[in-house]
SEMI-268524 format. One line per 3 residues: number of its first residue (from 1); their letters; for each residue x, y, z negated of C-alpha. Coordinates in nm, 2 decimals. Each point is the difference from the previous one (the first is absolute). Layout:
% SEMI-268524
NUM = A = X:Y:Z; ...
***
This chain:
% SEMI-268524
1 = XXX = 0.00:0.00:0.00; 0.30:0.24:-0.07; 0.17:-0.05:0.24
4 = XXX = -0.33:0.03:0.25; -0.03:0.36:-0.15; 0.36:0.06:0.07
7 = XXX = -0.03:-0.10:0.34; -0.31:0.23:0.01; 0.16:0.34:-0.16
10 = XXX = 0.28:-0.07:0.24; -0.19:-0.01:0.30; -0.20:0.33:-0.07
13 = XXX = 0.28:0.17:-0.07; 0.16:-0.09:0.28; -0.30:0.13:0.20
16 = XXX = 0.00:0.33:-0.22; 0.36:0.06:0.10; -0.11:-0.07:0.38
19 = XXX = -0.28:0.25:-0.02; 0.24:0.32:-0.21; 0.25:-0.13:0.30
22 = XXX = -0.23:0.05:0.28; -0.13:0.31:-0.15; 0.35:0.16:0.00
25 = XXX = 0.10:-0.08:0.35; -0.26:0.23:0.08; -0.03:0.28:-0.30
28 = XXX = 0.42:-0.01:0.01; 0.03:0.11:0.33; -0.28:0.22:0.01
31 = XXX = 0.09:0.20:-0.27; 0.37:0.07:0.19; -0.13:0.10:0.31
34 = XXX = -0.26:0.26:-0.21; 0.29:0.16:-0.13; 0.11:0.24:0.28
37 = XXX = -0.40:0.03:0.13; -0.10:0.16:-0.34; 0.31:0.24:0.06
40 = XXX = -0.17:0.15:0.33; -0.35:0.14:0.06; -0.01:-0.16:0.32
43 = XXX = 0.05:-0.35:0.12; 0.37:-0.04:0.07; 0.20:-0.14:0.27
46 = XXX = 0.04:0.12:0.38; -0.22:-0.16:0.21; -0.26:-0.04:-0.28
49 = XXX = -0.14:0.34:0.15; -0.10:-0.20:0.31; -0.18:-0.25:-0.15
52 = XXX = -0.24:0.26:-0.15; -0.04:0.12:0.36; -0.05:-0.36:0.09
55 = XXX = -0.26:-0.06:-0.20; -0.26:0.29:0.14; 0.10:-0.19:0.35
58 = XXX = -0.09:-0.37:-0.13; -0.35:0.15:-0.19; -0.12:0.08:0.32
61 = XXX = 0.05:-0.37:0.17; 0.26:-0.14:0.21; 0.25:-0.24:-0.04
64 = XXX = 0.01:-0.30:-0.26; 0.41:0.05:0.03; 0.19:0.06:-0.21
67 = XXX = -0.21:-0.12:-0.32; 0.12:0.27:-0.25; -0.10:0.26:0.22
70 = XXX = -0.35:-0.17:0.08; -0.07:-0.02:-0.41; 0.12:0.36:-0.05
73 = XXX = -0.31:0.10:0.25; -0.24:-0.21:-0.15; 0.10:0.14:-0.34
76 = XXX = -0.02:0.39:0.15; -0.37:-0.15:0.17; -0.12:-0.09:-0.36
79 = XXX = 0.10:0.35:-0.15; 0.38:-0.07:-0.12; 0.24:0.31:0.08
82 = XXX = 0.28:-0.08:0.19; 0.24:0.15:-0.26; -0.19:-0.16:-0.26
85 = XXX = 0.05:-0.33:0.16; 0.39:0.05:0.09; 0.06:0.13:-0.35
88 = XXX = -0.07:-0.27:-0.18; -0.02:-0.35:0.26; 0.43:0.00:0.05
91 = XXX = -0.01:-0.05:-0.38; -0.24:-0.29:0.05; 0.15:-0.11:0.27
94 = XXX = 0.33:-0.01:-0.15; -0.14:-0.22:-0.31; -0.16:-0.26:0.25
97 = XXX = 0.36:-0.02:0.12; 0.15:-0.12:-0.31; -0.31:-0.20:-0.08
100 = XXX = 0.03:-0.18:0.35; 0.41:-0.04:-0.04; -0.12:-0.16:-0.34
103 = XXX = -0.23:-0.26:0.16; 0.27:-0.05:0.27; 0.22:-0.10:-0.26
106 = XXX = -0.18:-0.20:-0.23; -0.19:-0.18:0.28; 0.24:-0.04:0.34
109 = XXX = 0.31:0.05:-0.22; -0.11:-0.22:-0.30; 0.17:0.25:-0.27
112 = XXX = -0.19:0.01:-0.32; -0.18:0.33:-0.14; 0.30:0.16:-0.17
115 = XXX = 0.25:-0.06:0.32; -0.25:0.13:0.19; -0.16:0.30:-0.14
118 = XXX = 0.42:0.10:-0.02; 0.02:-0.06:0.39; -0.32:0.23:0.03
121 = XXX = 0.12:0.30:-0.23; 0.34:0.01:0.17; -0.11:0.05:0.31
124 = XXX = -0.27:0.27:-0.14; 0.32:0.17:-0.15; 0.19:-0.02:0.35
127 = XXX = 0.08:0.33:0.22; -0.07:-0.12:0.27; -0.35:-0.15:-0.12
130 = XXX = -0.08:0.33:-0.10; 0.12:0.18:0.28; -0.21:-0.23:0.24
133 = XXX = -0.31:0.09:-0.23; 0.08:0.32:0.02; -0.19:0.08:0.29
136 = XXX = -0.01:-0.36:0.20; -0.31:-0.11:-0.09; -0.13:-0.20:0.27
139 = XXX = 0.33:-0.18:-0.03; -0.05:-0.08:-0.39; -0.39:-0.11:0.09
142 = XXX = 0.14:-0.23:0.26; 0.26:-0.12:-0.22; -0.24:-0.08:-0.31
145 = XXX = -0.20:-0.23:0.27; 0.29:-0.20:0.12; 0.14:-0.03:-0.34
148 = XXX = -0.36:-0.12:-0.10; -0.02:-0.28:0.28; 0.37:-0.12:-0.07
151 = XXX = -0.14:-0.09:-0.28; -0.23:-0.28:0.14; 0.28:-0.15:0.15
154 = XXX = 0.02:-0.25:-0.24; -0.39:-0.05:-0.02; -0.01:-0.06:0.37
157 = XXX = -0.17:-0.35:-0.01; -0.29:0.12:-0.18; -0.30:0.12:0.24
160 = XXX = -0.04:0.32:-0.22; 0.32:0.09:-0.01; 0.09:-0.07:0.34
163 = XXX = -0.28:0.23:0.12; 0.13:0.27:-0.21; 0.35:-0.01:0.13
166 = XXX = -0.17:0.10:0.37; -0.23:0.23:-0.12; 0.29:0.18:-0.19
169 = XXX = 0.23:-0.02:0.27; -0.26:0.10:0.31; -0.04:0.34:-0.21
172 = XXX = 0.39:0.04:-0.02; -0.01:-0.01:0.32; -0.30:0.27:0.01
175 = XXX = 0.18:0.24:-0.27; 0.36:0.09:0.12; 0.24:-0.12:0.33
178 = XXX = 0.36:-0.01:-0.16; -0.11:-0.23:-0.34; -0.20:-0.18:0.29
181 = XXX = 0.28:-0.08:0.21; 0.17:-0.06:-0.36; -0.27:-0.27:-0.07
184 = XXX = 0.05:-0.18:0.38; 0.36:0.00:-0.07; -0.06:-0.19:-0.37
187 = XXX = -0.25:-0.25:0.13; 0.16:-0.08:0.30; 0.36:-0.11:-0.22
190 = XXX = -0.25:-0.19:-0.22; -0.13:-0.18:0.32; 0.31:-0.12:0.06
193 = XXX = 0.18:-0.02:-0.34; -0.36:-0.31:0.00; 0.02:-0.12:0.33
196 = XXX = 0.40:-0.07:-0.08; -0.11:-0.19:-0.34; -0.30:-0.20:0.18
199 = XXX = 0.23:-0.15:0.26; 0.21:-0.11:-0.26; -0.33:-0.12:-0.16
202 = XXX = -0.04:0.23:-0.29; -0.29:0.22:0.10; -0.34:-0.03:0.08
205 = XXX = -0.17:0.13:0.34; -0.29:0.11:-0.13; 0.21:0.31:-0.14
208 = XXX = 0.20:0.06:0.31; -0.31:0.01:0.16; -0.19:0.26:-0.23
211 = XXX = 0.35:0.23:0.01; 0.00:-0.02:0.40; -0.43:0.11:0.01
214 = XXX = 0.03:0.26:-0.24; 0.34:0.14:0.17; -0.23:-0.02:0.37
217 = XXX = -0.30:0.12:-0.13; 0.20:0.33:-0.19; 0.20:0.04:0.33
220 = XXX = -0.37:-0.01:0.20; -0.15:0.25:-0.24; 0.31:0.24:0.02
223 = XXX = 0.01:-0.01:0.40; -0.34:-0.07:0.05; -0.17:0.23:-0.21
226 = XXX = 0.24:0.27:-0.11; 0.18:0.07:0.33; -0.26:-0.16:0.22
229 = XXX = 0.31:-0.22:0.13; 0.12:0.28:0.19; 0.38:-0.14:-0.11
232 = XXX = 0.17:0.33:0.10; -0.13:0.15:-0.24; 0.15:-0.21:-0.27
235 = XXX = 0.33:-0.03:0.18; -0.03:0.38:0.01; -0.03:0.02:-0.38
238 = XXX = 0.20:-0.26:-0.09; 0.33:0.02:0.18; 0.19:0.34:0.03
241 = XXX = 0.14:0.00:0.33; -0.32:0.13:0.10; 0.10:0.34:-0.13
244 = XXX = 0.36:0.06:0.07; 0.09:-0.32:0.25; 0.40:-0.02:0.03
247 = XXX = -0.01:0.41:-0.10; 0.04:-0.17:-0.32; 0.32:0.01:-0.05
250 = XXX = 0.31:0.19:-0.12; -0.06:0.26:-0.28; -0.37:-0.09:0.00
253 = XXX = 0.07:-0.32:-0.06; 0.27:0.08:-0.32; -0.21:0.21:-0.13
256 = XXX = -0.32:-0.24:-0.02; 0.21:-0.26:-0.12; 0.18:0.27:-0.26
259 = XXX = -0.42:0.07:-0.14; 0.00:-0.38:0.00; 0.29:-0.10:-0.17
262 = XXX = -0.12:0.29:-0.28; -0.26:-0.19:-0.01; 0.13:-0.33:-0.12
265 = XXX = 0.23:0.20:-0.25; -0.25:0.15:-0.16; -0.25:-0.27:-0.03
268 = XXX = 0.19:-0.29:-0.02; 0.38:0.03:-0.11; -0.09:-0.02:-0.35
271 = XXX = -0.18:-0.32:0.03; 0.13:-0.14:0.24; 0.24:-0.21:-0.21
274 = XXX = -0.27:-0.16:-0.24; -0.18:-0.10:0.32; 0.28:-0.16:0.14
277 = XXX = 0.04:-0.18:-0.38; -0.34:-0.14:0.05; -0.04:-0.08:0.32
280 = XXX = -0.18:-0.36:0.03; -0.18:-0.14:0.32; -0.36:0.01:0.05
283 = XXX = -0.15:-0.01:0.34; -0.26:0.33:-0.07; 0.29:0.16:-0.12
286 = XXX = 0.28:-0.10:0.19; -0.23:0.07:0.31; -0.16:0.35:-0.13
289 = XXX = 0.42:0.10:-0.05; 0.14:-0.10:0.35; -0.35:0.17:0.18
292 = XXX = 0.05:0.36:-0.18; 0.39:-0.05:0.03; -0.03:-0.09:0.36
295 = XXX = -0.25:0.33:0.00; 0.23:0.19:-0.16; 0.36:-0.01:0.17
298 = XXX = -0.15:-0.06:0.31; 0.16:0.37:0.03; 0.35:-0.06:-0.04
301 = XXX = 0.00:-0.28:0.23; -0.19:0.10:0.29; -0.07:0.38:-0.06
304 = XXX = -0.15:0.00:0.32; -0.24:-0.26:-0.03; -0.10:0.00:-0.35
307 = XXX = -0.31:-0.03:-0.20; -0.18:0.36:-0.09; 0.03:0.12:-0.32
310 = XXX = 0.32:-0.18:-0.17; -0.04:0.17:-0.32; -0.34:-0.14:-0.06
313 = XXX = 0.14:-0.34:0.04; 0.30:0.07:-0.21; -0.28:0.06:-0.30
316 = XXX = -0.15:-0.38:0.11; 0.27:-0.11:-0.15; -0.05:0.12:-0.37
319 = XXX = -0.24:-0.28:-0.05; 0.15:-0.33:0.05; 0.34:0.20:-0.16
322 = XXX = -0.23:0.09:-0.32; -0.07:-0.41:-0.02; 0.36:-0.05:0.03
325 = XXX = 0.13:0.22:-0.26; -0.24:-0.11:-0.22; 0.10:-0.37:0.04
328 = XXX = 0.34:0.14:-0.06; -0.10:0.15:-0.35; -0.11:-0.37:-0.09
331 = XXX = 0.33:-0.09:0.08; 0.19:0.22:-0.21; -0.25:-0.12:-0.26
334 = XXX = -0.18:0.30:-0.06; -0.36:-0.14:0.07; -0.03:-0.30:-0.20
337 = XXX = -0.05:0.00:-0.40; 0.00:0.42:0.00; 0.12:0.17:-0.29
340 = XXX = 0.06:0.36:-0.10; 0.41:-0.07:0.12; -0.13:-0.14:0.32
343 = XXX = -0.30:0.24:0.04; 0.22:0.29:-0.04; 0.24:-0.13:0.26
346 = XXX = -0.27:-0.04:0.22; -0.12:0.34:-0.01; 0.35:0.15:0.02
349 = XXX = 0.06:-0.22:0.30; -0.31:0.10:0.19; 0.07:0.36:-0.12
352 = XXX = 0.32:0.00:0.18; -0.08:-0.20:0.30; -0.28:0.20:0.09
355 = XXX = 0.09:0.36:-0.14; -0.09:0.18:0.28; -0.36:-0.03:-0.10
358 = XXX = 0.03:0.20:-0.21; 0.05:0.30:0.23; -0.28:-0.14:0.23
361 = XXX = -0.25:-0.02:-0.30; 0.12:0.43:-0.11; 0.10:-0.16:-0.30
364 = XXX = 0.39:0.13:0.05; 0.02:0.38:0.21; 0.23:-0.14:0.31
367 = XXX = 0.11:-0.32:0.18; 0.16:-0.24:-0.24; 0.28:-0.10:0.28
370 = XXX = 0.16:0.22:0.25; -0.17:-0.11:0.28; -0.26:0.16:0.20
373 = XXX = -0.21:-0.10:0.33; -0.33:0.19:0.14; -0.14:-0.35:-0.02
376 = XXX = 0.03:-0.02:-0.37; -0.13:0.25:-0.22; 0.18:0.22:-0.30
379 = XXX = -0.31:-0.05:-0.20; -0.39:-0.14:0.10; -0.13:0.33:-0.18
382 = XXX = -0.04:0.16:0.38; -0.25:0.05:0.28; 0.09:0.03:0.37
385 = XXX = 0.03:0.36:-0.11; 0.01:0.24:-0.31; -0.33:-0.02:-0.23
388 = XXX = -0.04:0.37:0.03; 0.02:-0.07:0.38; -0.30:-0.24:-0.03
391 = XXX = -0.20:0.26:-0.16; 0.05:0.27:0.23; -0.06:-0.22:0.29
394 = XXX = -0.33:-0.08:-0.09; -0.05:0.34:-0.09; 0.07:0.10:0.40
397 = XXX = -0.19:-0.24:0.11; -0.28:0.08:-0.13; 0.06:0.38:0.08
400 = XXX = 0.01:-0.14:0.38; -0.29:-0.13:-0.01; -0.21:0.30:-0.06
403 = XXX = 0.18:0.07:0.38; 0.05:-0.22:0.24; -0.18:-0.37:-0.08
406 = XXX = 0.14:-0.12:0.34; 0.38:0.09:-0.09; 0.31:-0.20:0.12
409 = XXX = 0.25:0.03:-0.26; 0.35:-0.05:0.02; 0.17:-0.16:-0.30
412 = XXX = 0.32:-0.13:-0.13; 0.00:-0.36:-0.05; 0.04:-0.02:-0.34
415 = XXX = -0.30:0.20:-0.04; -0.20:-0.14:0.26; -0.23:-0.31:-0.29
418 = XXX = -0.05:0.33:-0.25; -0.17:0.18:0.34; -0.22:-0.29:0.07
421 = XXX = -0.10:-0.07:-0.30; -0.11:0.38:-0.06; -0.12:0.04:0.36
424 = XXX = -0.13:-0.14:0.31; 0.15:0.21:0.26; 0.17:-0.17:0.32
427 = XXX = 0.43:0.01:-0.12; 0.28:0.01:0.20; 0.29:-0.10:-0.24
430 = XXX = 0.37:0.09:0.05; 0.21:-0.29:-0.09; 0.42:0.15:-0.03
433 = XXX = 0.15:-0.37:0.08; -0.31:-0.10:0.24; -0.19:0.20:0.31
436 = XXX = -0.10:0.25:0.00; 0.29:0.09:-0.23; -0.07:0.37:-0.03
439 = XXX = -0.27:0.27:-0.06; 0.05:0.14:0.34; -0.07:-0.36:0.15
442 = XXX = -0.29:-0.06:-0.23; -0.09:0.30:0.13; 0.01:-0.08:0.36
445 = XXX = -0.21:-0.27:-0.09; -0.26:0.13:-0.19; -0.08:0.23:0.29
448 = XXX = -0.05:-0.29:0.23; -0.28:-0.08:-0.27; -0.18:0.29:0.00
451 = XXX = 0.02:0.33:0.19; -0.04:0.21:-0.33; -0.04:0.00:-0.38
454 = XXX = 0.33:-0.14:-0.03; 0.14:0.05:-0.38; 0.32:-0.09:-0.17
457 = XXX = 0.05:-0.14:-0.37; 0.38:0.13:-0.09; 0.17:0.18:-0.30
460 = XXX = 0.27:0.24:0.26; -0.11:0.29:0.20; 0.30:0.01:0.21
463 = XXX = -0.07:-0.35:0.16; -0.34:0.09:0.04; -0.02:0.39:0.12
466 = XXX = 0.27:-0.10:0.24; -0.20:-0.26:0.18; -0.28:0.20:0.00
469 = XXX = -0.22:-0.05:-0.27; -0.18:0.31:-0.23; 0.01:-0.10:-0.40
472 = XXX = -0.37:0.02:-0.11; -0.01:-0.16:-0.34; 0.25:-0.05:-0.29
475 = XXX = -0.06:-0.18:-0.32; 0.33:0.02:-0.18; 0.28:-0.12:0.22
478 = XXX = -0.22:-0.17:0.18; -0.11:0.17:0.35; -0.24:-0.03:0.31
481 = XXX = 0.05:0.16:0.31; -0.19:0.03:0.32; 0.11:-0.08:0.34
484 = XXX = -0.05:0.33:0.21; 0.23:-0.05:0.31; 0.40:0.09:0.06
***
């Protein structure tokens, strides 16, 4: 009888320490991510402005694709501001991503609750984590679903959980391209990582089977229904001699791969060697690392002919790394039997390893290590532009439209989400490392448009006067001008 009442105390707490676990994988990172949003009045990041402007598009129909962008119009349908909604949904997004790393690990990794719920709060503590929820949030969406049907890898021979896997990985394929093509890469080294085993008579074909449909059917719900298999179109966003071709070359070419290489410094020299400790083959992992590797020096291979956005890829790899140094922290006997010694360590270690949160986060006043790259913030505490900038654009905006409700108005890039989320007027945006690259082309642009009521968004009346435009409107340093001819 004792020993039956033993057996039952030690089976609910071992479910009570499950549940506080599970909890914490979400609350943990959560609260992190909060940190630098409750230090800005505005949702933060740099293209989070777009999404607000995305979600008056999606509210009024249109696409399914991608997801995030679909659920941020139905939320703006149902009464939900955009800010509102991109103020606090990174934040939840960003706990679902240590809550779905969690169930990764305790379910296609087999750690326990303690090993895991470490592996999850490491990477919520990483820079480049935080950097990729900083504004990346179709990317983090997309990454919560794969990380979510991973986990019914090993629950593949069950009808329920089989059907889940497809489901989950059909709407990766419906929520973002590059943690799409991410997903292919990972099931198709699975594929053959099983078929390998089951000709040596270690696997079963019913799963090589179930990982072929659901890698067809994602791949026939990307091209089919996304890009309407027009296949240019993905090669055309997916490989970057599109843009420059063999142009791509000589300075160009050192100085994206001197952005890169700051890149990998700042997100990834630190921890680099506890990844390395705790390396350890598994085929989710092992694929998921060679894909976003593969993805991300690509570039200093073939600069020519590489995939678009490197750095994007480069912060794929913080995932599987995050499992790794975690494994490593078992190894150095940190994880099992914690005390206040090894607890201690622990913290310090993660402290150190991952210090440049801390700048990230506006918890320190400047970048922890000397190493800066315009993909990588200083801190997350920023818009596309200065808050007072957001308030005085509105502010003109609205002072246009007591004028001219059928303006075309030229804008700066990084301005462009905050004008069509305030507005609804037609923009020609002027993009300095793109085309048109200049006011004066914008310009020429805009007047193919429309013949008149032609309007610039800009802070410096020399580069306006001079191509022509009148100022008519100022809200602090923030000006409006109309086009009235050279």
């Amino acid at each position: 009888m004792l020993v039956r009442l033993n057996r039952r105390r030690m089976f609910l707490v071992s479910v009570s320490v499950g549940k506080v676990a599970l909890a914490l994988s979400f609350v943990f990172p959560a609260v992190i991510r909060w940190i630098p949003e409750a230090q800005f009045p505005y949702p933060i990041g740099f293209d989070t402005p777009m999404y607000l402007a995305m979600a008056k598009v999606y509210s009024r129909g249109g696409s399914f694709f991608p997801l995030l962008y679909r659920i941020l119009g139905w939320l703006y349908i149902l009464g939900v501001d955009p800010i509102v909604a991109m103020k606090a949904l990174p934040t939840v997004l960003y706990g679902f991503l240590g809550l779905s790393a969690y169930c990764f690990a305790r379910s296609c990794l087999g750690w326990d609750e303690k090993r895991s719920l470490i592996a999850s709060c490491w990477l919520a503590v990483s820079p480049v984590s935080l950097r990729v929820s900083w504004d990346l949030n179709k990317q983090v969406f997309a990454t919560v679903l794969l990380f979510f049907a991973l986990s019914m890898v090993g629950r593949l021979r069950d009808v329920r959980g089989a059907l889940v896997f497809v489901v989950l990985c059909i709407l990766v394929a419906s929520s973002h391209q590059l943690v799409f093509a991410l997903m292919c890469g990972v099931l198709f080294f699975m594929l053959l990582s099983d078929v390998y085993r089951f000709l040596r008579g270690g696997k079963a074909v019913s799963r090589i089977l179930l990982l072929f449909a659901a890698l067809v059917v994602s791949v026939a719900v990307f091209l089919g229904l996304w890009y309407r298999w027009n296949l240019f179109a993905v090669y055309r966003g997916g490989v970057i001699s599109y843009d420059v071709g063999e142009s791509y070359a000589g300075e160009a070419w050192r100085a994206g791969l001197e952005a890169y290489t700051r890149i990998l410094i700042l997100g990834y020299a630190l921890t680099l060697p506890l990844s390395v400790l705790g390396f350890f083959h598994q085929s989710v992992l092992t694929g998921w690392t060679i894909t976003a590797s593969v993805g991300s020096f690509s570039i200093y291979v073939l600069p020519s002919f590489s995939f678009r956005f490197p750095d994007r890829w480069m912060y794929l790899l913080v995932y599987p790394m995050a499992f790794y140094a975690t494994n490593a922290l078992g190894r150095l006997k940190l994880v099992e039997r914690l005390n206040f010694k090894r607890a201690l360590a622990l913290l310090v270690l993660a402290l150190a390893v991952n210090v440049q949160s801390l700048s990230l986060l506006g918890l320190y006043p400047r970048s922890v290590l000397p190493v800066k790259t315009p993909y990588f913030p200083e801190r997350m505490t920023v818009s596309s532009i200065p808050v007072q900038d957001i308030e005085f654009t509105a502010q003109l905006l609205n002072d246009l439209s007591e004028q001219d409700e059928d303006a075309v108005l030229i804008v700066n890039i990084n301005y462009l989400g905050w004008v069509r989320y305030y507005s609804d007027y037609r923009t020609v945006p002027w993009v300095p490392w793109s085309n048109p690259g200049t006011i004066g082309e914008a310009l020429e642009v805009a007047k193919r448009v429309s013949s008149d009521g032609i309007y610039l968004l800009w802070y410096d009346d020399q580069d306006a006067i001079s191509l022509g435009f009148r100022k008519i409107f100022e809200r602090g340093s923030m000006k409006l001008y109309e086009y009235v001819g050279d």
